[in-house]
N, C-alpha and C positions, 0 to 999 in steps of 0.2 A: 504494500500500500504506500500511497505517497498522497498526503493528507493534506488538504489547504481549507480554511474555514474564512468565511466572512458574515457580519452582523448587518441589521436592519432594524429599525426605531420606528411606530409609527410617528403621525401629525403629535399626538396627542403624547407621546413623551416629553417630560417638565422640559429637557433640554432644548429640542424643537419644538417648544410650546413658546421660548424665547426667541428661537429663531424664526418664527413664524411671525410672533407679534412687531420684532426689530423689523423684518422686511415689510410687515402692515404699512410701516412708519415709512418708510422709502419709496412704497406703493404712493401712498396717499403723498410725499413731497413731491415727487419727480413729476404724477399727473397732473399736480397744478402749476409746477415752476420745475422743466424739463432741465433749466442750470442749476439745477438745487445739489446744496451738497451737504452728507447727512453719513453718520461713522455714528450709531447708538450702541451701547450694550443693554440688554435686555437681563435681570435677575427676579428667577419666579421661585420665592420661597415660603411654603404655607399658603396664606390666604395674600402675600405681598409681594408686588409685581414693582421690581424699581428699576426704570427706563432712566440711561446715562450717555452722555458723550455729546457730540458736538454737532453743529447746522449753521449752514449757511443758505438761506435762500429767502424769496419774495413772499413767500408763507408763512404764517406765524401761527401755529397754532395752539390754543389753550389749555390747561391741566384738563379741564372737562372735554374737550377733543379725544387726546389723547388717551383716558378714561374710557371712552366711548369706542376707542378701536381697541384697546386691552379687549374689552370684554366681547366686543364682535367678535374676534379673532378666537377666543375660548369657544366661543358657541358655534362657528363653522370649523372648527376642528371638531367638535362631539361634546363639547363639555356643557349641560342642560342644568338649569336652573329649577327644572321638573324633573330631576333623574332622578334615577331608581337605587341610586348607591347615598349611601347618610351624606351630610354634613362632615360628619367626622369619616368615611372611606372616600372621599372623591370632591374633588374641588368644584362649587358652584360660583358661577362668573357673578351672582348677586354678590358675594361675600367680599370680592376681592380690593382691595386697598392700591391705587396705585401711585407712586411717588415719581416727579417727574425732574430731572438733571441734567436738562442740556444746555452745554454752553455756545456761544460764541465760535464758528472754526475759528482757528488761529491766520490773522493773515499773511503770518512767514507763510503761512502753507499755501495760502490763494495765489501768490503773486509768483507762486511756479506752477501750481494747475492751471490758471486761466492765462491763458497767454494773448501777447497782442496780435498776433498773427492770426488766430483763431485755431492753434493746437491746444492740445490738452498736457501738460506734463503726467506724469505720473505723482497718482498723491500719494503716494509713501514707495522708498525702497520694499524689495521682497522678491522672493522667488517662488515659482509655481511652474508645477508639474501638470502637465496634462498624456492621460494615456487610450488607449486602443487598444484592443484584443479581437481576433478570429472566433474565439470562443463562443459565440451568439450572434445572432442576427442586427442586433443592432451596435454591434463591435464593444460591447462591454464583457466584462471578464466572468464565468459562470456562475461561481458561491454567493455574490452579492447581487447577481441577474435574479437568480431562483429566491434569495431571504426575498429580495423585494417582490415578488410574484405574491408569496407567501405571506408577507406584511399587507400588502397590499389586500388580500383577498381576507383576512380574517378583520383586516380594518373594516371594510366594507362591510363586511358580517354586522358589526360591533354598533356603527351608523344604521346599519337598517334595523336591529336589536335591541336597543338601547335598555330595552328589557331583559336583558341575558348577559352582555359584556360590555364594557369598560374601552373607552379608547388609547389608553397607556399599552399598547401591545410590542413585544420585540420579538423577532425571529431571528434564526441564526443555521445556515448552511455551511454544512464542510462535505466536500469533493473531493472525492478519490481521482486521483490521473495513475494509480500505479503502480509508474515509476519517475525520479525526477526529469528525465526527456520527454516522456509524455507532459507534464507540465509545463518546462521551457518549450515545447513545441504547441501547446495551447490543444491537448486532448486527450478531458474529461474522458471519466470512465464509467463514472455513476456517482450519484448523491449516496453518502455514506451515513451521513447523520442530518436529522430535523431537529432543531428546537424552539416552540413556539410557548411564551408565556404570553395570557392574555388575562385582564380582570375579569372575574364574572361576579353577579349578585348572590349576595348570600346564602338566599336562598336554595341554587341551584347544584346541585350535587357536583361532583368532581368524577366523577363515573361519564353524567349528563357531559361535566364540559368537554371532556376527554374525546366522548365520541363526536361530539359537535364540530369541533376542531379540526381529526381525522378525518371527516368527510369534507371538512375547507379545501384539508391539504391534497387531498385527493382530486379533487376539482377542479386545482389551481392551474393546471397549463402544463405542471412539469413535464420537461422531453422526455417521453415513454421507453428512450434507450438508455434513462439514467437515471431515470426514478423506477424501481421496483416496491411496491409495499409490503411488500414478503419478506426482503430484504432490508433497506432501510433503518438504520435506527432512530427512532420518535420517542424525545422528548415532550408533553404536554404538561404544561404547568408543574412543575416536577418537584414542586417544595410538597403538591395538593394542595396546596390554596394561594389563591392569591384574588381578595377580593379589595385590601387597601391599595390605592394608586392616587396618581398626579401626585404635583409640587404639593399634596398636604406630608406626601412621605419620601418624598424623593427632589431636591430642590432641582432647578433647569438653570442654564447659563448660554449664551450664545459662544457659539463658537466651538460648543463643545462635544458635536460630533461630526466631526472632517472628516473621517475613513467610510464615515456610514454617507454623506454627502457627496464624496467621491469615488474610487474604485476600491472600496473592501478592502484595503490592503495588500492588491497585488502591484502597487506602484507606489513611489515616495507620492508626497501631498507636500504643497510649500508651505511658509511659515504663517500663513494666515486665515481666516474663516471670509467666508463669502455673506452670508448675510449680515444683515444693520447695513451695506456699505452702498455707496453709489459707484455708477459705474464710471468714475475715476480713480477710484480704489483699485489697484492693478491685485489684491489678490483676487476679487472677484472678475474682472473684465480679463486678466489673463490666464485663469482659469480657463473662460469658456475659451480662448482664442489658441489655446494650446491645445486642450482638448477638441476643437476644428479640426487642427493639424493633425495632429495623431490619427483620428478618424476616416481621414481622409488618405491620409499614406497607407493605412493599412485595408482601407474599401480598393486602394486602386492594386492593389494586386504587391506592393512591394515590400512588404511583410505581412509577417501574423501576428505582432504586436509592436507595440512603440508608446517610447516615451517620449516628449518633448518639453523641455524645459526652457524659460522667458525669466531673466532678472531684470530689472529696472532700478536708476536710483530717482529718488525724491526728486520735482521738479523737472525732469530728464523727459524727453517724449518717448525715444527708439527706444527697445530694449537696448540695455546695458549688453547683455548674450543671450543668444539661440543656440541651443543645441538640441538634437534626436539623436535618439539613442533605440534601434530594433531590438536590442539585448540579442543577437546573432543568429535572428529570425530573415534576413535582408534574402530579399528574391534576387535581385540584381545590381542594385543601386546598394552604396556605402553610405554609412551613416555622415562622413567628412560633406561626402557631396550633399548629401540631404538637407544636413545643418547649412550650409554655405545656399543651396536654393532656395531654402526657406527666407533665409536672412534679406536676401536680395531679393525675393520674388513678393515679400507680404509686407507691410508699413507697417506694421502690428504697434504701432501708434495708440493710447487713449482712444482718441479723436476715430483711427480708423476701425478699430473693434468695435466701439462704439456706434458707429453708421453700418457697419458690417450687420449688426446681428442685434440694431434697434434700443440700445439699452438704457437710450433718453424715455423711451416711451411707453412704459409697461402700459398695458391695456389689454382688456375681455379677450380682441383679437389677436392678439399674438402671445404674451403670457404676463403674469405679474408674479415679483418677486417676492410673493408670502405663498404661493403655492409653489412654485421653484424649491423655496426652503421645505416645503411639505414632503414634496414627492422627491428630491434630492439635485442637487446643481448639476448634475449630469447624466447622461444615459436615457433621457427619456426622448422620444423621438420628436414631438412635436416644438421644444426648444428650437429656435435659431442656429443656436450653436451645435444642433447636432444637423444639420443637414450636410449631403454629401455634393456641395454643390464646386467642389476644387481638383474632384478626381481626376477631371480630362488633364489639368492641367498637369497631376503628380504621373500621371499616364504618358504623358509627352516626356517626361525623361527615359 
């Protein structure tokens, strides 16, 4: 066997309950003032929600505003003010307290973002990883493809339920490839282990949830050459109980699930979190614009995975460096050449990621950044950032 595991959180984990609400906040700046610029932290502890950091834009919005998108954002995650879990097992958005700390951006920082020319610097140094994998259909890497199938589908449960389970759910897949070449070669062998914990109500036996669950997972999509149920190890709630959840037992903080937001841990992640941030915050803008790349080199046939990495310093527009890295998956083309045509072929600029893939303009019709943070920063196909629309050109080499 050669074992690789990755996790998945749903909406309604305390942690992305903060990154959900921090990106509510960015939602609601950028739609009304598209130059806004906005870096919160979001901390949900208990019944106390305290929103921090900094904004600069033509919008100003009130303690009771902000109040008012806290508790939205609880109640189109799953979290009901008529639910079926106490006061004391599950947080109701009536209860919540929220404290509001944002300052001023600084404007050492504006007078290298906003440029006279009409580029964008980059607003803070950092470096970010964006990856690809063969492994799936939509070039994301397998363990963290399948937890989300499986997040995904007992979430849903949980929302159409609210009489049965809780939306605090996490799941967790580990992949057999084998041996380690089947892994560096990107082929999976079979799901090896399930582990799905989900809240249910009190009242509902643990026998009840067990089987409930097992027919989610059952349901859920998995590729029939790699899911066996016969086989399979399945975890279900596996303390047998798990009816307390949310920030009343587990506090949330932004930032603080990157591996689950990105590839599962089959690739470095840079030094920073993608929600709270506008899209001159290069860990989010070059995230998605590495991850373009990657996707795109390995859709056009020139590997079966790839990493690409983008540094930048503060106030600087170019990257600082480009490099990809196939890990010695390379069909024909070297990674030297790769990095050198990326470099020369993309502006990968603020300014041109940003008109690339819409990021002044969250809206219904293309996506907004508090469901982005829900469903995870990358790998979902209806993103901007995941289309494959560069292949011809990685093809011409």
């Amino acid at each position: 066997m050669y074992l690789f595991t990755s996790e998945v959180v749903s909406p309604g984990h305390p942690d992305k309950c903060a990154d959900i609400i921090a990106d509510t906040i960015v939602d609601a700046i950028l739609s009304q003032d598209p130059n806004g610029r906005v870096a919160s932290e979001v901390f949900v502890a208990g019944r106390h929600i305290v929103i921090g950091g900094e904004v600069n834009a033509k919008v100003n919005f009130t303690h009771d505003e902000y109040r008012h998108m806290v508790k939205d954002a609880l109640r189109k995650i799953g979290y009901k003010d008529d639910s079926h879990f106490t006061r004391e097992q599950c947080l109701h958005p009536d209860d919540v307290e929220v404290d509001v700390f944002l300052n001023q951006q600084s404007p050492d920082i504006n007078q290298g973002v906003d440029q006279a020319s009409g580029e964008i610097g980059a607003g803070d140094q950092g470096i970010m990883f964006g990856f690809a994998s063969s492994e799936t259909e939509n070039f994301m890497p397998a363990a963290i493809t399948y937890a989300r199938m499986l997040c995904d589908k007992v979430y849903n449960y949980a929302l159409a339920n609210p009489d049965k389970f809780g939306v605090d759910i996490k799941t967790q897949v580990t992949v057999d490839y084998g041996t380690k070449d089947n892994f560096e070669s990107c082929r999976p062998q079979s799901i090896h282990t399930i582990v799905v914990s989900a809240p249910s109500v009190e009242s509902l036996d643990i026998g009840e949830v067990r089987k409930i669950v097992r027919g989610l997972i059952d349901d859920a999509g998995l590729p029939k050459e790699l899911y066996n149920p016969d086989k399979t190890i399945i975890y279900i709630n596996p303390t047998g109980r798990y009816v307390n959840h949310s920030a009343l037992h587990d506090s949330g903080l932004t930032g603080r699930k990157l591996i689950v937001d990105s590839f599962g841990g089959y690739s470095p992640i840079g030094g920073g979190a993608q929600s709270s941030k506008d899209y001159t915050k290069v860990d989010r803008s070059g995230l998605y614009a590495a991850r373009w790349i990657a996707k795109n080199i390995v859709a056009a046939g020139l590997a079966k995975k790839c990493v690409v990495q983008l540094s930048y310093a503060i106030g600087v527009a170019k990257p600082v460096s480009v490099s990809v890295d196939c890990m010695g998956t390379n069909t024909r083309i070297d990674d030297d050449k790769l990095s050198a045509f990326v470099h020369e072929t993309f502006a990968l600029t603020p300014r041109w990621i940003t008109n690339k893939f819409g990021l002044d303009k969250p809206s219904k019709d293309t996506f907004f950044y508090a469901d982005v943070a829900a469903r995870g920063q990358v790998g979902v196909s209806s993103y901007p950032w995941e289309k494959l629309d560069a292949v011809e050109i990685f093809k011409k080499l």
